[in-house]
Structure formats: C-alpha cells, structure tokens
Residue frames as qw, qx, qy, qz and C-alpha x, y, z in Angstrom:
[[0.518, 0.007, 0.616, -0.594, 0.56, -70.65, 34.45],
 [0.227, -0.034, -0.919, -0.320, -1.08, -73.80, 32.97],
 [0.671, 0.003, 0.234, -0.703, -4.84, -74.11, 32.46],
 [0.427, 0.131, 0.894, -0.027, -6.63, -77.46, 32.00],
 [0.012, 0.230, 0.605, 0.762, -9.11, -77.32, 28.94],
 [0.093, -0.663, -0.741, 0.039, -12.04, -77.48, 31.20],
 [0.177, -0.690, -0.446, 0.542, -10.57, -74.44, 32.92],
 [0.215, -0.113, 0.521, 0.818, -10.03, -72.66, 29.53],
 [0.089, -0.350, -0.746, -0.559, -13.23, -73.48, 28.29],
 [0.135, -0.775, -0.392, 0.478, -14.96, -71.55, 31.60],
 [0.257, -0.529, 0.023, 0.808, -12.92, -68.91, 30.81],
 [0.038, -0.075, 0.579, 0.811, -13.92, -68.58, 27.55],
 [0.146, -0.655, -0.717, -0.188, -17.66, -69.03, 28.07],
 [0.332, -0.708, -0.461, 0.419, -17.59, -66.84, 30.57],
 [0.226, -0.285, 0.285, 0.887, -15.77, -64.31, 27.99],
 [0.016, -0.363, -0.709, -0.604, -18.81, -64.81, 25.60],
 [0.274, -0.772, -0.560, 0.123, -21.30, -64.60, 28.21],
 [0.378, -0.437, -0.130, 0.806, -19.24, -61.23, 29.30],
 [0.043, -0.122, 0.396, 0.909, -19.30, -59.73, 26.00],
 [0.277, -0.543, -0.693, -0.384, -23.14, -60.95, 24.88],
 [0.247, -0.773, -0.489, 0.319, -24.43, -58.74, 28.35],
 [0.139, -0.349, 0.135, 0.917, -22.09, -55.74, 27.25],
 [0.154, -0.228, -0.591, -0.758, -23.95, -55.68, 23.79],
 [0.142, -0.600, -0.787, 0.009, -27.64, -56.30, 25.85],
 [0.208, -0.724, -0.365, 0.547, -27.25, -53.77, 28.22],
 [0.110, -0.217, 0.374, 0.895, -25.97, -51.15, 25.48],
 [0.247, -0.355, -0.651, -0.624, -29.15, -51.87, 23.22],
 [0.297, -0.676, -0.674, -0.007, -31.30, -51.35, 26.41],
 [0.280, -0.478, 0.053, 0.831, -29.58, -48.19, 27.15],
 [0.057, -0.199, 0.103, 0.973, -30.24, -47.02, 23.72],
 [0.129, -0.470, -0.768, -0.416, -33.78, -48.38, 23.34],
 [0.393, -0.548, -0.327, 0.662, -34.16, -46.47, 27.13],
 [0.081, -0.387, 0.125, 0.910, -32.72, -42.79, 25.25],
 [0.024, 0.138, 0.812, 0.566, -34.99, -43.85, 22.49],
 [0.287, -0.445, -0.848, -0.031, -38.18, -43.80, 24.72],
 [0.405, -0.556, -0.195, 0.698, -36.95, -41.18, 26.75],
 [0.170, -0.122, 0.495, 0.843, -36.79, -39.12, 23.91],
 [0.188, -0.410, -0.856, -0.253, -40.00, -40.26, 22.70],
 [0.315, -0.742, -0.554, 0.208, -41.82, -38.89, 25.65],
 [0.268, -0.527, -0.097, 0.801, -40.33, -35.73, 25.60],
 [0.004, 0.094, 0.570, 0.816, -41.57, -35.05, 22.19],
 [0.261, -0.491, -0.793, -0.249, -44.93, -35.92, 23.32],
 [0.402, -0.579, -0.542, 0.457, -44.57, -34.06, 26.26],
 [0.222, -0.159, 0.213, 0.938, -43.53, -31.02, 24.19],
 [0.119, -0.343, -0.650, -0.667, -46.79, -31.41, 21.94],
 [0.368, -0.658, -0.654, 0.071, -49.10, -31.40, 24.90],
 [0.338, -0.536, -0.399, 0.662, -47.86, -28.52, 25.94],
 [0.022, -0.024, 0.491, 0.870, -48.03, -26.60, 22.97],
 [0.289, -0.501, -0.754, -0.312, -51.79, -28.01, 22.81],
 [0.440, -0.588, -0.569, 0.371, -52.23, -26.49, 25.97],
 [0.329, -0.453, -0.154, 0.814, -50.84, -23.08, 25.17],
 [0.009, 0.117, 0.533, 0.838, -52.78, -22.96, 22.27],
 [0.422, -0.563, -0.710, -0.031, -55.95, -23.67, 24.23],
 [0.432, -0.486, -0.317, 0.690, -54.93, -21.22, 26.69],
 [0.106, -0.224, 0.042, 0.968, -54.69, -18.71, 23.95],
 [0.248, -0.319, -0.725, -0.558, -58.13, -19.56, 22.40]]
C-alpha cells in the first residue's frame, strides 16, 4: 500500500500525539495514587488523634 507524504506525516503526528497522551495520562494516574495515598495517611492520623482523645 502506498502512502502520500501528507498521509504519512498524519500518521506520524498522530503517533506522537498517541504516545505524548499515554505518558500524560500515566503521570496523572500516578500523581492520582500519590494523593490517594496522601489522604489515607492523613486519614490514619486523625484517627489515631481521635482514639487518643477518646482514651483521655
């Protein structure tokens, strides 16, 4: 099958563009577990704060 350059040069943007969202969405994914994470730790401390309060 024979491409034209234009239709080559889609195809290849459209590879870059492909591969530049793979990498986005990954880093928002692991900024996401990052946060997620985050808030459970906090959410751990408060309770702890609380059960110490409770025991006071």
């Amino acid at each position: 099958m024979y491409f034209s350059n234009i239709q080559l040069l889609m195809l290849v943007f459209a590879f870059v563009i492909t591969i530049f969202s793979v990498i986005k969405v990954y880093q928002i994914k692991k900024e996401y577990l990052i946060k997620h994470r985050e808030l459970e730790v906090e959410y751990e401390r408060i309770q702890l704060e609380k059960q110490k309060q409770k025991i006071l």
